[in-house]
CHARMM internal coordinates of N, CA and C (Angstrom, degrees):
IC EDIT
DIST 1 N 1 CA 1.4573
DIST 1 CA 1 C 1.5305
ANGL 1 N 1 CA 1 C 109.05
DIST 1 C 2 N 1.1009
ANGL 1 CA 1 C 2 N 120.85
DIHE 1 N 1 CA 1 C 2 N 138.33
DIST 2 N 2 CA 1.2468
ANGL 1 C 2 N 2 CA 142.60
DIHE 1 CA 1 C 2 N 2 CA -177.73
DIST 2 CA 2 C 1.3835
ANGL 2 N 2 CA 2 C 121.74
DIHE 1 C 2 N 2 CA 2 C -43.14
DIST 2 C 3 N 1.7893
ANGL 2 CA 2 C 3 N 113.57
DIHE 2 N 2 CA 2 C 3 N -70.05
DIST 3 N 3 CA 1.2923
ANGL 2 C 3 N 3 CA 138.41
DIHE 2 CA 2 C 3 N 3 CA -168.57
DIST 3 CA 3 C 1.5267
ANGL 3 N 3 CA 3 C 124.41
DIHE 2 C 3 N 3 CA 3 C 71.12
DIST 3 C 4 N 0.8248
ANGL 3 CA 3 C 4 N 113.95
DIHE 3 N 3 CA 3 C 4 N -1.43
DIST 4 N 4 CA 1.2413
ANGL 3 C 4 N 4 CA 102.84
DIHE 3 CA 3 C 4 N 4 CA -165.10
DIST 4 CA 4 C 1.7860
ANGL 4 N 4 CA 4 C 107.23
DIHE 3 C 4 N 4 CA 4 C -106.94
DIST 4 C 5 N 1.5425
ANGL 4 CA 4 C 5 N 106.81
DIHE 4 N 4 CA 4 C 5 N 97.95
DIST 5 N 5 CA 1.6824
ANGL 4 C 5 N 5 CA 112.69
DIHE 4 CA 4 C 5 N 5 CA -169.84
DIST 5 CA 5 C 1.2191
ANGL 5 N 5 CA 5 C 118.59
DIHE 4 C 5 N 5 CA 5 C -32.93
DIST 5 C 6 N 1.5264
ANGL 5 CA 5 C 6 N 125.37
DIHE 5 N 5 CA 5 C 6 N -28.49
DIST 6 N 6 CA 1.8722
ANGL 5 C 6 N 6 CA 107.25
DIHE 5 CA 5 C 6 N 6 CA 167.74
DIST 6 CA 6 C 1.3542
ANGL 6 N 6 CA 6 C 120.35
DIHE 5 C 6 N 6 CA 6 C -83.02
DIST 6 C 7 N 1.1761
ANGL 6 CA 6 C 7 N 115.72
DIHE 6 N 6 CA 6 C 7 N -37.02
DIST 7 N 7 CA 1.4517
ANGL 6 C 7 N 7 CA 123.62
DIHE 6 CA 6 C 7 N 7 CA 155.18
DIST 7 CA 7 C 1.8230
ANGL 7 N 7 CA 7 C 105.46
DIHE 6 C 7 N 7 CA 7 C -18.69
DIST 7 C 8 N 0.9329
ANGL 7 CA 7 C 8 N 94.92
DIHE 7 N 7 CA 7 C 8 N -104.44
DIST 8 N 8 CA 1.9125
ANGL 7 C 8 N 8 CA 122.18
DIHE 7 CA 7 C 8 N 8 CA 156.06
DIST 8 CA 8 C 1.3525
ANGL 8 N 8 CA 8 C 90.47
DIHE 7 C 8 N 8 CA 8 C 0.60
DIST 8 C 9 N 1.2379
ANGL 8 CA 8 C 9 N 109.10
DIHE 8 N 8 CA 8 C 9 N -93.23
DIST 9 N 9 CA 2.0249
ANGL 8 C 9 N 9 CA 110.50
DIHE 8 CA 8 C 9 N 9 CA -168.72
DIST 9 CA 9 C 1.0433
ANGL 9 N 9 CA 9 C 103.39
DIHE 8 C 9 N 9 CA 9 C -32.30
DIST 9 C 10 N 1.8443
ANGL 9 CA 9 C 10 N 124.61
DIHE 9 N 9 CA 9 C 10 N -71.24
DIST 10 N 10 CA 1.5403
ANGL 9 C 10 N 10 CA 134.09
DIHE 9 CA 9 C 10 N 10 CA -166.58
DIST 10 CA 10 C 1.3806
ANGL 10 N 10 CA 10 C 110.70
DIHE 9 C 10 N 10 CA 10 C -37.14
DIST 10 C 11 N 1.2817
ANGL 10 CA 10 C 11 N 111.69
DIHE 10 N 10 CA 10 C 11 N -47.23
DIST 11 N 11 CA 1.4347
ANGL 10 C 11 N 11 CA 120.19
DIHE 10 CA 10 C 11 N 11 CA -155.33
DIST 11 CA 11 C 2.1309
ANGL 11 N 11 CA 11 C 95.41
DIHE 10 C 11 N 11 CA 11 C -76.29
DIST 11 C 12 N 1.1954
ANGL 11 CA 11 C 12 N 91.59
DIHE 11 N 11 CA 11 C 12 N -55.68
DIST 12 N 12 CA 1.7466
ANGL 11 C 12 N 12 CA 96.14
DIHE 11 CA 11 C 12 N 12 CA 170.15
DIST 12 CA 12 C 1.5027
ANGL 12 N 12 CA 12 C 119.65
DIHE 11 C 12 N 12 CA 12 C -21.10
DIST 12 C 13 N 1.7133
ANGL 12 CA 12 C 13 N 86.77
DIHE 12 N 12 CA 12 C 13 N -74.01
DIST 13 N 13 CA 1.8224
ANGL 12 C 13 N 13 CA 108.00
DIHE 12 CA 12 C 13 N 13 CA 179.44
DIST 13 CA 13 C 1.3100
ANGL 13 N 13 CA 13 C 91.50
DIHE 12 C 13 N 13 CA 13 C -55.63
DIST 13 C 14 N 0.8425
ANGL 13 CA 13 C 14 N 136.10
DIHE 13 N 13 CA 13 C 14 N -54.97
DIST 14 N 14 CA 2.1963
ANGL 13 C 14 N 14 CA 107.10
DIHE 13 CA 13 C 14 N 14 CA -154.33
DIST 14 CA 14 C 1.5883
ANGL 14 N 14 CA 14 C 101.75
DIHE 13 C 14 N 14 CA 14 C -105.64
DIST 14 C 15 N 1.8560
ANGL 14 CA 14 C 15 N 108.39
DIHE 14 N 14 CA 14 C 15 N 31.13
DIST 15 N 15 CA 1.4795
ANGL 14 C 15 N 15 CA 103.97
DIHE 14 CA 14 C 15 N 15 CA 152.15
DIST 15 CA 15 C 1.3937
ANGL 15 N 15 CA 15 C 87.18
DIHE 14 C 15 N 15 CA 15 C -76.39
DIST 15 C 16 N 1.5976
ANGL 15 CA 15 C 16 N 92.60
DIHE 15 N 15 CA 15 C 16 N -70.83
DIST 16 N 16 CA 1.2813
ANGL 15 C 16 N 16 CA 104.26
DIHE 15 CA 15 C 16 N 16 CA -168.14
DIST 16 CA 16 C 1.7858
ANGL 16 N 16 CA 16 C 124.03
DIHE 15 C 16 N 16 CA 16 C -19.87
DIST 16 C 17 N 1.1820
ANGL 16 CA 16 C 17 N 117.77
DIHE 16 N 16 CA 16 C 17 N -64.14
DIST 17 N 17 CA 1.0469
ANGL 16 C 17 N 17 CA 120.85
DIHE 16 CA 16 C 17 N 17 CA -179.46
DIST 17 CA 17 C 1.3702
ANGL 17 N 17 CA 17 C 129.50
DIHE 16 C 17 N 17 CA 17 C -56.14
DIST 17 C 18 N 1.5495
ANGL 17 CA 17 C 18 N 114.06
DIHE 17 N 17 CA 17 C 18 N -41.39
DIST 18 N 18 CA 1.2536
ANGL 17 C 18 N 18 CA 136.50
DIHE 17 CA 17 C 18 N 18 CA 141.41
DIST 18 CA 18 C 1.7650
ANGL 18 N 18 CA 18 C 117.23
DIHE 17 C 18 N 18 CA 18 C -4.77
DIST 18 C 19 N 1.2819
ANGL 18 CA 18 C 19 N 91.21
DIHE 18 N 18 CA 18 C 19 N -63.41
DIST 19 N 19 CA 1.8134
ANGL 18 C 19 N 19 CA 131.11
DIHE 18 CA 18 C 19 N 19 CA -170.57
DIST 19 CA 19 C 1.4089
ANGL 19 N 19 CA 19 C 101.55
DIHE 18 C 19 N 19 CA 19 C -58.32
DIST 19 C 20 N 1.3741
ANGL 19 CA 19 C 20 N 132.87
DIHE 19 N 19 CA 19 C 20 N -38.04
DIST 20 N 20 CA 1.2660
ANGL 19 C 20 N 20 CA 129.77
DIHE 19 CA 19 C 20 N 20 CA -135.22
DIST 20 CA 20 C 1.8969
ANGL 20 N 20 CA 20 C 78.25
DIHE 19 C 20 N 20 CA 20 C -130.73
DIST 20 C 21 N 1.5425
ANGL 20 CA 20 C 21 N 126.67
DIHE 20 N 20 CA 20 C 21 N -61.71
DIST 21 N 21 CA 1.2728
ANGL 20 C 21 N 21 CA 129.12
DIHE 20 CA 20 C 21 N 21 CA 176.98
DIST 21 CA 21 C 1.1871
ANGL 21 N 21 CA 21 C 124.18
DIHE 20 C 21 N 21 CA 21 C -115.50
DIST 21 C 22 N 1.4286
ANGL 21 CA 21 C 22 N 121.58
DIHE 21 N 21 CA 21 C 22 N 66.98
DIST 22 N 22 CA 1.2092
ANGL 21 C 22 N 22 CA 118.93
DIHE 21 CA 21 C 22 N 22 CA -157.45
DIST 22 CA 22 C 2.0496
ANGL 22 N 22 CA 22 C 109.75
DIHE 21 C 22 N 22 CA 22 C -71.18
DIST 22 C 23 N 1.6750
ANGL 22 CA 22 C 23 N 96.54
DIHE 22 N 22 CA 22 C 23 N 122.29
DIST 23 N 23 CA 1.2437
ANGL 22 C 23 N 23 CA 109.48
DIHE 22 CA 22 C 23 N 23 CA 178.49
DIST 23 CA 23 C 1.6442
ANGL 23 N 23 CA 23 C 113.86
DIHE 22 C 23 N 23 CA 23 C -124.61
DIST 23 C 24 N 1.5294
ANGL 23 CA 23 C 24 N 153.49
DIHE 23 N 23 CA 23 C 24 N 140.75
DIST 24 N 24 CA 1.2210
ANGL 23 C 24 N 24 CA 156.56
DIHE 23 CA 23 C 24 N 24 CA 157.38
DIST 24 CA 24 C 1.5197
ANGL 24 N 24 CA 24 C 112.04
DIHE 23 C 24 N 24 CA 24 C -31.10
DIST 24 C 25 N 1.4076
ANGL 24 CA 24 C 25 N 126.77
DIHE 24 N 24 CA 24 C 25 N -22.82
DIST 25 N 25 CA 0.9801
ANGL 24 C 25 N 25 CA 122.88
DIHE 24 CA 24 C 25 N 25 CA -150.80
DIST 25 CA 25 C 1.5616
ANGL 25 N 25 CA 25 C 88.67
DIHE 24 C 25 N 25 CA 25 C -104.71
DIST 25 C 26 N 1.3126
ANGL 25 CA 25 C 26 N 152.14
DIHE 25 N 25 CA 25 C 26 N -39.84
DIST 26 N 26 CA 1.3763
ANGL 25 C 26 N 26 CA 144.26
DIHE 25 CA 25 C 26 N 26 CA 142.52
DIST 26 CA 26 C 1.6065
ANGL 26 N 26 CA 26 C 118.25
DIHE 25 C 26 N 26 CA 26 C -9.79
DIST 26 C 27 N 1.2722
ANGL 26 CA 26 C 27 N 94.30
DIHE 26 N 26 CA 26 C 27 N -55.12
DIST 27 N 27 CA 1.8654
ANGL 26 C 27 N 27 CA 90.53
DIHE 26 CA 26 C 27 N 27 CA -175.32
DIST 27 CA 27 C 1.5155
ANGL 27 N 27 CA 27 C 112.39
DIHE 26 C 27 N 27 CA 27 C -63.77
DIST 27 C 28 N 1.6697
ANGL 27 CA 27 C 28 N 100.42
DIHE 27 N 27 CA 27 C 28 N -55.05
DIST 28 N 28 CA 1.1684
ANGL 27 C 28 N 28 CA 124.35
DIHE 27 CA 27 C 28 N 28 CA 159.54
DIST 28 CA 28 C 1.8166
ANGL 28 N 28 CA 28 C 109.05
DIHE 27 C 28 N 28 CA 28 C -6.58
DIST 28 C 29 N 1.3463
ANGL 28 CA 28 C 29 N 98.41
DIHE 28 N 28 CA 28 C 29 N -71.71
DIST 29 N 29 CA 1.2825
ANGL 28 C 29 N 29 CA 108.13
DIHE 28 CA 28 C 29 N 29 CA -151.63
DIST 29 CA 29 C 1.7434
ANGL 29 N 29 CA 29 C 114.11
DIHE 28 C 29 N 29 CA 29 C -83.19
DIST 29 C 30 N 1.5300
ANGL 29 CA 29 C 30 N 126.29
DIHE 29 N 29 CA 29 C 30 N 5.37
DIST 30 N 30 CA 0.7971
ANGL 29 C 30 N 30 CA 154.73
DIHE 29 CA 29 C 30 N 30 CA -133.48
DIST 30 CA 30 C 1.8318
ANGL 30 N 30 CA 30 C 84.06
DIHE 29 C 30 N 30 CA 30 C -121.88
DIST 30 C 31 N 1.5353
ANGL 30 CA 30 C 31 N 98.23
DIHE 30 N 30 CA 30 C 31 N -84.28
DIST 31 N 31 CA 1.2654
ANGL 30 C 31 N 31 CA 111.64
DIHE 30 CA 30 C 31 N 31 CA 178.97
DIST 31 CA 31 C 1.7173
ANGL 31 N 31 CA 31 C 120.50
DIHE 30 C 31 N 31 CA 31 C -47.19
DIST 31 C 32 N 1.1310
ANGL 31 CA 31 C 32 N 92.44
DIHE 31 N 31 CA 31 C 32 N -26.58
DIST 32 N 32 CA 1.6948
ANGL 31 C 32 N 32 CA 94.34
DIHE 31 CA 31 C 32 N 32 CA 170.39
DIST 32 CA 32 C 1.5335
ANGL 32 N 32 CA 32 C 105.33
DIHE 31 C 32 N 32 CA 32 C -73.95
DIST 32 C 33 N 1.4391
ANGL 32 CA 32 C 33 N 132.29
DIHE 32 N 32 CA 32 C 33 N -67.15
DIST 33 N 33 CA 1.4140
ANGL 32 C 33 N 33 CA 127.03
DIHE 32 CA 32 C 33 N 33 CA 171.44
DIST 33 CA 33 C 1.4257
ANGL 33 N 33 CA 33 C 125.33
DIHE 32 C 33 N 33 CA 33 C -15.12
DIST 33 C 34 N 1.6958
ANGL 33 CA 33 C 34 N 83.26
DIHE 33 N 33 CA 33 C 34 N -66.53
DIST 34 N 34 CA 2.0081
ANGL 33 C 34 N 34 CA 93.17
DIHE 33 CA 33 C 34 N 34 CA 176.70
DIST 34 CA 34 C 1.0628
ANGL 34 N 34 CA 34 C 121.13
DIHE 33 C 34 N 34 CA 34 C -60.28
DIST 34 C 35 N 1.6272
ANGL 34 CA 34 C 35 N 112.51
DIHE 34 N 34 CA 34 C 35 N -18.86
DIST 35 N 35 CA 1.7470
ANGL 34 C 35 N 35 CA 100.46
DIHE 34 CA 34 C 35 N 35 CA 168.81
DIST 35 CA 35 C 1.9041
ANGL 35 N 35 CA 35 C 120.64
DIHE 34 C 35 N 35 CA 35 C -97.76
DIST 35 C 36 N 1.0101
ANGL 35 CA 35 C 36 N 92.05
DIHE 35 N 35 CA 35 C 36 N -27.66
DIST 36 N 36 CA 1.3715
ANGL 35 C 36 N 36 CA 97.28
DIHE 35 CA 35 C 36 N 36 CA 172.42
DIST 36 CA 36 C 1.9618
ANGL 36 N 36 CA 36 C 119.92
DIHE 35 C 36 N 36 CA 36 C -76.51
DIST 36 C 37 N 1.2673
ANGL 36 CA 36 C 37 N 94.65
DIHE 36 N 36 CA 36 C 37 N -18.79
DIST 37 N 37 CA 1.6415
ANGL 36 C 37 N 37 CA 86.96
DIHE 36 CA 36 C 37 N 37 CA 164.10
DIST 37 CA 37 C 1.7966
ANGL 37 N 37 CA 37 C 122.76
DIHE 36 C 37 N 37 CA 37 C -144.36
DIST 37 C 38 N 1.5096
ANGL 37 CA 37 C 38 N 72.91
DIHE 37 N 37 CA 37 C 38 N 137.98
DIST 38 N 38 CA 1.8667
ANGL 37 C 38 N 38 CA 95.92
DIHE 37 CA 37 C 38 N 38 CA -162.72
DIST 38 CA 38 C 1.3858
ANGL 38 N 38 CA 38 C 111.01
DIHE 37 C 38 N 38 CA 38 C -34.15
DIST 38 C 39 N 1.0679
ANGL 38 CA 38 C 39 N 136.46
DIHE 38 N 38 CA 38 C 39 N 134.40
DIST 39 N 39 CA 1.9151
ANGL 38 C 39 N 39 CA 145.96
DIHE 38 CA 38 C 39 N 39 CA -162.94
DIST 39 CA 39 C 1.8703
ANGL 39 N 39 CA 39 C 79.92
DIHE 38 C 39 N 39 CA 39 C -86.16
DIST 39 C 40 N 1.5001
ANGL 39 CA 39 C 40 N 101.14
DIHE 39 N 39 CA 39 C 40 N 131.49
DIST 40 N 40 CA 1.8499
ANGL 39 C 40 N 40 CA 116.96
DIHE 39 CA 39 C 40 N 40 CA -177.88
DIST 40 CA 40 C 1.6221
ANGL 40 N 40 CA 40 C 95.04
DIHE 39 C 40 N 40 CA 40 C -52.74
DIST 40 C 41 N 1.4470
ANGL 40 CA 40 C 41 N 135.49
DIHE 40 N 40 CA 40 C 41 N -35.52
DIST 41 N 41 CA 1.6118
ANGL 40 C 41 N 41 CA 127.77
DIHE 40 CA 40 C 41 N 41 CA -171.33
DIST 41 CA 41 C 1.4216
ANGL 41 N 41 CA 41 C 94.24
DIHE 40 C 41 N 41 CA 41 C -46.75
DIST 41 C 42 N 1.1597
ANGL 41 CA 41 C 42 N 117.32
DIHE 41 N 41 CA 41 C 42 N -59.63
DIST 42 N 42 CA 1.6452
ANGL 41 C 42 N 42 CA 127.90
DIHE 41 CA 41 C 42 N 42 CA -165.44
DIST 42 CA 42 C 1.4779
ANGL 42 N 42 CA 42 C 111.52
DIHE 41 C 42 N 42 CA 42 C -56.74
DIST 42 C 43 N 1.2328
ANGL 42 CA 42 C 43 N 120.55
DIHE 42 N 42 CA 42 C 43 N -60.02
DIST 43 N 43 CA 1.9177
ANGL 42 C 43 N 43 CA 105.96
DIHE 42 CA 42 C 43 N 43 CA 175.82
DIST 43 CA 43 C 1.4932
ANGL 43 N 43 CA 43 C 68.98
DIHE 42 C 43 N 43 CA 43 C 153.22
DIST 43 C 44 N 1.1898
ANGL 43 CA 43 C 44 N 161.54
DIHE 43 N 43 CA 43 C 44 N 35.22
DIST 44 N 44 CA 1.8492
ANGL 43 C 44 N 44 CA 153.57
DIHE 43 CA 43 C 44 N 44 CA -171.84
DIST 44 CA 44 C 1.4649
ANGL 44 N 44 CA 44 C 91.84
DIHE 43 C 44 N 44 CA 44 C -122.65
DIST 44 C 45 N 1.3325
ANGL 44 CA 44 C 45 N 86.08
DIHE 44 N 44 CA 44 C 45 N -174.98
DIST 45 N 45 CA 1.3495
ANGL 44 C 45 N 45 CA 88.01
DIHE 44 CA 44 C 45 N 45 CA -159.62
DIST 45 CA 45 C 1.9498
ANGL 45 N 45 CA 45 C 115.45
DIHE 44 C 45 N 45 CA 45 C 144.34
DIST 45 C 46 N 1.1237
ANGL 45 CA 45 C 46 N 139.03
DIHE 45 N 45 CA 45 C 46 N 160.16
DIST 46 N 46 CA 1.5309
ANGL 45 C 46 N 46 CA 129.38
DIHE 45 CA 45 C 46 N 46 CA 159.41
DIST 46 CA 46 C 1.6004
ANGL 46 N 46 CA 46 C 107.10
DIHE 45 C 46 N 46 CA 46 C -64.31
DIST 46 C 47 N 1.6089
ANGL 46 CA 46 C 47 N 113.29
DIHE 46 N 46 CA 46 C 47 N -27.08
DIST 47 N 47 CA 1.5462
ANGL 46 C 47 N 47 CA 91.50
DIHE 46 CA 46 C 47 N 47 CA 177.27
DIST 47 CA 47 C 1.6882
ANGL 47 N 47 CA 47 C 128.10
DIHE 46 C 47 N 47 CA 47 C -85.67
DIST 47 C 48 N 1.2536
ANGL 47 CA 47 C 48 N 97.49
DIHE 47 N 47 CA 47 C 48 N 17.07
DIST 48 N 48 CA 1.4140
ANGL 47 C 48 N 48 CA 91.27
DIHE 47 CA 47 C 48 N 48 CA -160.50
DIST 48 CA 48 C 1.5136
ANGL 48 N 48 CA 48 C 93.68
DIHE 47 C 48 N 48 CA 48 C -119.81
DIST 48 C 49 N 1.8619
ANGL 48 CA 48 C 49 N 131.89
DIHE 48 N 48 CA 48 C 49 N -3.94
DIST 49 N 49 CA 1.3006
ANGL 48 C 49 N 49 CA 119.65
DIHE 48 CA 48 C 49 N 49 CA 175.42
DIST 49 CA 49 C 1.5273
ANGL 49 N 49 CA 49 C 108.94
DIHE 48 C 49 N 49 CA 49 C -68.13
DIST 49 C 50 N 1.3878
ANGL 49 CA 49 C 50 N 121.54
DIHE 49 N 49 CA 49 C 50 N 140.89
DIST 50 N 50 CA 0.9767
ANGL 49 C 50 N 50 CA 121.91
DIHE 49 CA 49 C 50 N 50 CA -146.49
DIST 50 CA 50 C 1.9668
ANGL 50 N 50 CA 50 C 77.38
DIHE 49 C 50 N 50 CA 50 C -101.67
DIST 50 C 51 N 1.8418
ANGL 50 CA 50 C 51 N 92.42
DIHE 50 N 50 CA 50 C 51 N 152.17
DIST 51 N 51 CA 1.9336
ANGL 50 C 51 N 51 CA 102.16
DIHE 50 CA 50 C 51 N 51 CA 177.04
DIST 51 CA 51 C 1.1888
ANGL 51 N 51 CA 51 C 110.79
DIHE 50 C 51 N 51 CA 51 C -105.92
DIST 51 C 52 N 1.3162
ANGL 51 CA 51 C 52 N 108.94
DIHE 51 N 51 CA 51 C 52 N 142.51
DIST 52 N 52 CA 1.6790
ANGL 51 C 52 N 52 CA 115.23
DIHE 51 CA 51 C 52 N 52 CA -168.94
DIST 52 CA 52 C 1.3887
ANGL 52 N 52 CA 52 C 136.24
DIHE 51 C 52 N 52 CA 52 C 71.96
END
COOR INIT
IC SEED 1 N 1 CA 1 C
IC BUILD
């Protein structure tokens, strides 16, 4: 599991959406999130991308 609460939402919304119009590009876009941001166990998170 992921952890990381926007992760979580994202993934929700484009079940959801999924559900209603199911397209490849939902999952797609899911799996990109979870890799691009650090799972909260780890110290990741939106507060921890560093600015500038």
């Amino acid at each position: 599991m992921h952890g990381d609460e926007h992760v979580i939402k994202f993934t929700e919304a484009c079940y959801r959406e999924n559900a209603l119009q199911p397209d490849p590009r939902f999952a797609a876009a899911v799996q990109t999130a979870q890799r691009r941001i650090a799972p909260r166990a780890l110290g990741g998170g939106a507060a921890t991308i560093p600015s500038g």
